[in-house]
N, C-alpha and C positions, 0 to 999 in steps of 0.2 A: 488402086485401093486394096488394103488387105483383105482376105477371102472373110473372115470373119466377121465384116464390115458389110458387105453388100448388102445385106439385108437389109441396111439402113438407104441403099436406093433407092430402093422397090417400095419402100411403107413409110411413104412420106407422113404419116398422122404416127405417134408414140403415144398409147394410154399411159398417162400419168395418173397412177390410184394411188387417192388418197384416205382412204378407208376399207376395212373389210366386205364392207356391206356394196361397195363401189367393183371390188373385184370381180362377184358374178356376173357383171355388167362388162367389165373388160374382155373376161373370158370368151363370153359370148359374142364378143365383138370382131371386126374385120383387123383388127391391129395384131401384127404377128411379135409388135415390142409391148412388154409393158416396163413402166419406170414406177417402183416400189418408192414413193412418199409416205410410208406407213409403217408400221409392224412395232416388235419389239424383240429382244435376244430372244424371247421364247416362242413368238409365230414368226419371224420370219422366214425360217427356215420350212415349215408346214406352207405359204403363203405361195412363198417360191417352188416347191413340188407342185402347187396346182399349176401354177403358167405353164411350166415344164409339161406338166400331164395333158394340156389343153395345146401343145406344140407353140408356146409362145417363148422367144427370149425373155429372160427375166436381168432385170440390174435392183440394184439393190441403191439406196440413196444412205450410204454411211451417216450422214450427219441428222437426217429425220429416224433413224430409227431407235426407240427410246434401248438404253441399258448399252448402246455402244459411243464407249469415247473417242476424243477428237484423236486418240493417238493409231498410231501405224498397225497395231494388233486388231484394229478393226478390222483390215483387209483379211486375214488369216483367221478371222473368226469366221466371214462370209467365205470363205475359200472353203475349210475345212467341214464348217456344219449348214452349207445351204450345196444347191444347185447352181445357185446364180451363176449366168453369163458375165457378169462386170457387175461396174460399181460405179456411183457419183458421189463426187462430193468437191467442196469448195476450196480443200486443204490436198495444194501438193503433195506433201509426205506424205499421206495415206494414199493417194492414186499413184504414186510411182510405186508404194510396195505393192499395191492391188497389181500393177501391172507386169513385179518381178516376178509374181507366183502366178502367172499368167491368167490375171482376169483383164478383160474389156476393160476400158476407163474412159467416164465422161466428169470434162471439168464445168462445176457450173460456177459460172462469174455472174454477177450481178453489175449490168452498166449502169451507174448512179453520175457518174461525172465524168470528166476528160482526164483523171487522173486514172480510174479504173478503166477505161479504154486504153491509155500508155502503156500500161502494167500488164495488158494482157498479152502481148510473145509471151514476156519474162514468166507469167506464171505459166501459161503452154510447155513452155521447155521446160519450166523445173521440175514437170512429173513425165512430161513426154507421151500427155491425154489423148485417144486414139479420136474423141471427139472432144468438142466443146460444146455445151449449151449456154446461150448469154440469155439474158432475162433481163428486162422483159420481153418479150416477142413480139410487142407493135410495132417497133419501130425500123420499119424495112431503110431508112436511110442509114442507122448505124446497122442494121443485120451484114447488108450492101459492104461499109468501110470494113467490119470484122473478117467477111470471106474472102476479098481484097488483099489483108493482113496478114493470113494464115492458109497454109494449105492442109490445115487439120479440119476436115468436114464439120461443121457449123449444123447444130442442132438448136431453135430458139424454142424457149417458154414463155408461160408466166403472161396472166391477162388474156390469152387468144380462146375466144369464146363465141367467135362468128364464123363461118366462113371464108368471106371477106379477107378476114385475118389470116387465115391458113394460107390463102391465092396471096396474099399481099407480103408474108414472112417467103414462104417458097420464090417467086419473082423476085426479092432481093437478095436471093443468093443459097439459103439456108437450104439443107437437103431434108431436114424434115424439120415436124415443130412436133411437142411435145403439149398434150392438155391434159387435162381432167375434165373437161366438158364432154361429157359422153354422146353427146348427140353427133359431135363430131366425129366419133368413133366409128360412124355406120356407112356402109356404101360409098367407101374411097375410091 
């Protein structure tokens, strides 16, 4: 695994914040990733110095944050006016450029059917994502076939709100999951 990766070993829970008012909460929290569902061109950049400040990796989710388009210059706007460690988002082209000017990249897919399960090498490789997250995260029997599929570490979301869920995404394969359930946050 590449050195800049392992982190994601170790902190199997990722604060996913999805509001400002959520952040002080992450900060304060045991999670040393957080994943930015929020902001806009004008705080994201302030949002991501605090993670930074608080010694957290910060990524940046291209496609929630308002004022940046689906195209390729999003990367090099989060490259040039934040901090961020990486970036998500669900569009190839913007994660392979995030990735030429050397940010982190996580792809997130949404499994809806068995045609979005096929399709996922082909979008893996088209940006060459250093993780993947699939969504939703209950479903450890497809978590299981994706890690199976891919030797690009599997990060799940979306829906995990129990415990239960975090022990049930982790045992089928995934190296960490991603919430915005704060409670989950605490005493990993």
């Amino acid at each position: 695994m590449k050195p800049e990766l392992q982190l994601f070993e170790s902190n199997p829970i990722i604060a996913a914040v999805t509001d400002e008012e959520q952040l002080e909460e992450a900060l304060a929290s045991d999670c040393d990733i957080l994943f930015f569902l929020c902001g806009s061109i004008c705080s994201i950049g302030s949002l991501v110095d605090r993670a930074k400040a608080a010694g957290k990796l910060a990524f940046v989710h291209l496609d929630l944050t308002h004022g940046l388009a689906g195209k390729e210059i999003a990367a090099d706007f989060i490259k040039e006016f934040t901090r961020a460690d990486g970036v998500i988002s669900t569009r190839p082209l913007q994660l392979r450029r995030a990735k030429s000017i050397g940010l982190m990249t996580v792809l997130r897919i949404f499994l809806v059917d068995s045609l979005s399960l096929a399709n996922l090498r082909k979008q893996i490789d088209a940006c060459g994502a250093d993780l993947v997250e699939i969504m939703p995260g209950v479903m450890p029997k497809m978590i299981r076939r994706v890690c199976e599929m891919t030797d690009v570490p599997v990060i799940t979301g979306g829906l995990i709100a129990e415990k239960e869920d975090v022990i049930s995404a982790l045992s089928a394969g995934a190296q960490c999951i991603s919430t915005s359930c704060g409670g989950l946050w605490r005493d990993l």
